[in-house]
N, C-alpha and C positions, 0 to 999 in steps of 0.2 A: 315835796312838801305841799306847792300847791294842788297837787292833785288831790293830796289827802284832804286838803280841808275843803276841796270842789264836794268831795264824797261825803262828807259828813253833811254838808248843806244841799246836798241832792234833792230834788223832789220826790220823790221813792220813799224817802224816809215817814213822810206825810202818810202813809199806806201802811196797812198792817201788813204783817209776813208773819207764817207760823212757822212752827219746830217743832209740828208734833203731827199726828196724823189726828185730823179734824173727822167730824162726822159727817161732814159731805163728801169729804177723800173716802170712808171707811163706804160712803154707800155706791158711791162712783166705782169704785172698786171692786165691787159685789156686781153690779151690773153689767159692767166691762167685762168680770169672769165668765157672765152668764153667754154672754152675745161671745165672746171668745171662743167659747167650746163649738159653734158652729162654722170657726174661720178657720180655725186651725187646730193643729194637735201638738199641744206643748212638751218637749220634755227638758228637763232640766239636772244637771250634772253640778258637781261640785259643792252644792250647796254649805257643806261643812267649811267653806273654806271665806265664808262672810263671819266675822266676828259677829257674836252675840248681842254686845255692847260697844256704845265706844267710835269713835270717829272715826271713816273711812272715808275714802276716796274709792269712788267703781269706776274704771274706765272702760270704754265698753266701745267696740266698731260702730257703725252708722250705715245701716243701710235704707230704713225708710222711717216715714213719721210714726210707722207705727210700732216702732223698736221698744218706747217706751210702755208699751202696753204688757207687750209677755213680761218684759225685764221687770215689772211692779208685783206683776200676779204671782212670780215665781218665788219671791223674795216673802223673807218674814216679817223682813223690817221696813219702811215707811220710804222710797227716794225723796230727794231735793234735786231738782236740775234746774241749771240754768234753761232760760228760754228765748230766742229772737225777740227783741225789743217788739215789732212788731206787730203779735200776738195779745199785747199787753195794750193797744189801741180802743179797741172797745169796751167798754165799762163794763159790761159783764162779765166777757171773756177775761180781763182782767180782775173780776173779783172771784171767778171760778178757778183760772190758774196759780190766785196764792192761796185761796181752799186748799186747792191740789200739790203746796208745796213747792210750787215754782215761781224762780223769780228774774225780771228781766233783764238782759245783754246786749247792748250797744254791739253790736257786729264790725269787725273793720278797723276798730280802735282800743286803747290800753282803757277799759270802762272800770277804774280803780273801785267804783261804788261796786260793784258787781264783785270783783274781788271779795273786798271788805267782808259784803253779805255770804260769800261763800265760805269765809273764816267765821263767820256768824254759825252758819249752820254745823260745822264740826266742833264748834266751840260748844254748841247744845249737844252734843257725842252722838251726831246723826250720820247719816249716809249722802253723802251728797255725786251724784252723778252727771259722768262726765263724757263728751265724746270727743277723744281728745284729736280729733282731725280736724276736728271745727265745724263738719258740714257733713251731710253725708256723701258717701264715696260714689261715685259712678262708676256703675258697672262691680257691685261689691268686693271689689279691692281694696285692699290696707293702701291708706296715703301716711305720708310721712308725718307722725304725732306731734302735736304744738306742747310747750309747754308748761303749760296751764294746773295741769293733776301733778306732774314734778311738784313747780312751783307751791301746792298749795299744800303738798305733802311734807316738803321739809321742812316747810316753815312751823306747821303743828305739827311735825312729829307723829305722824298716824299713818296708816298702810294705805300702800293703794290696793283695792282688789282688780285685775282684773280679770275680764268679761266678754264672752266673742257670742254673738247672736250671729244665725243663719236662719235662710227661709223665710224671712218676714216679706221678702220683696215677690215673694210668688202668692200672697195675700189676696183674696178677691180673682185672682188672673183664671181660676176655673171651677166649675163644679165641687171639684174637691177640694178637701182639706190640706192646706201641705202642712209638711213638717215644720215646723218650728225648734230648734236646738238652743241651748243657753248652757253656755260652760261656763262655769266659774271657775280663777286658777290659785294658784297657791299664792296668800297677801306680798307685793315685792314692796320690803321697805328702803327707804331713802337710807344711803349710810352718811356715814359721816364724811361733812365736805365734799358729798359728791355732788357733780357739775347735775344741772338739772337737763341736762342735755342725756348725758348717760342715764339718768335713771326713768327718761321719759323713751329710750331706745329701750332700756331692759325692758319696760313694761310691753309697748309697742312688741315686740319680741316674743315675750309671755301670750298675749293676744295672740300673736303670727303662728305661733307653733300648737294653739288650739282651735285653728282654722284650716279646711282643708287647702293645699297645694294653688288651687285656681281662684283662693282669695286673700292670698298671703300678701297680692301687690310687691311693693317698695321692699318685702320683708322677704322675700321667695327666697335669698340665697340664704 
């Protein structure tokens, strides 16, 4: 109880946050495609398998900062991710990152404000994106899924998609372009009374089996 009313009286709240895709996201996004085609060569699979409309949850591996880049241009509809509290320090980067639909994450702790806000954003029937390892993986291996996208999935009722990015981590490292891969999998929904543990292993799982062999991690067997 106390937590919830720490989160209502947050200072965050003091800040705008949007739920729509702004016109600085719409140009930011333009630009980043532009400079993108000279980093890498995207391709993108499943696409059919992001609902049209409608709250979702994406969970998606972690392998560099620049994950979030392909995983927006691919997509047709708008992400929301959480982001390291830290990020959110400088007043501009902070007014560029809730432009861009992101909002900040106390790290290390149950940041119930951050919660709240992430039922904010499915409550607007948006997409909110998730890396449910917490961090990214070293050495692009699956680490065992926190659960965070469970959690926020059964409580609304809405699919998780998930999402396995490769390639981002060879970005910059030469001349050429590498590949870039984005699989999208079939939405796994929460059933009924299931433990949030099992549904954050199905997912974790769904991931693991759209990943090749040597970055399956924790999920290999």
């Amino acid at each position: 109880f106390m937590e919830t009313i720490a989160a209502l009286t947050d200072p965050r709240d003091r800040k705008q946050f949007y739920y729509h895709a702004t016109l600085f996201r719409q140009i930011i996004v333009w630009i980043v495609r532009l400079i993108f085609r000279f980093l890498a060569r995207i391709e993108v699979h499943g696409l059919e398998h992001l609902p049209a409309d409608g709250p979702v949850v994406l969970a998606c591996n972690h392998l560099t900062n620049f994950d979030v880049f392909p995983m927006q241009l691919v997509l047709p509809r708008p992400i929301f991710f959480m982001g390291k509290e830290e990020l959110f320090r400088n007043p501009v980067m902070d007014w560029a990152f809730r432009q861009l639909g992101a909002f900040p994450v106390y790290r290390g702790e149950r940041d119930q404000w951050a919660i709240l806000h992430a039922e904010r954003v499915l409550a607007h029937r948006q997409v909110l994106g998730i890396f449910p390892e917490g961090g990214r993986s070293k050495g692009g291996s699956l680490r065992k899924g926190k659960s965070g996208a469970a959690r926020l999935a059964s409580q609304t009722g809405c699919p998780i998609v998930p999402m396995s990015i490769q390639g981002t981590n060879r970005i910059g490292k030469s001349f050429h372009r590498p590949r870039v891969i984005i699989q999208l999998c079939p939405p796994v929904y929460p059933g009924h009374a299931e433990p949030q543990t099992a549904l954050t292993e199905r997912m974790k799982t769904t991931i693991a089996g759209s990943l090749p062999p040597e970055m399956r991690g924790v999920y290999s067997a």
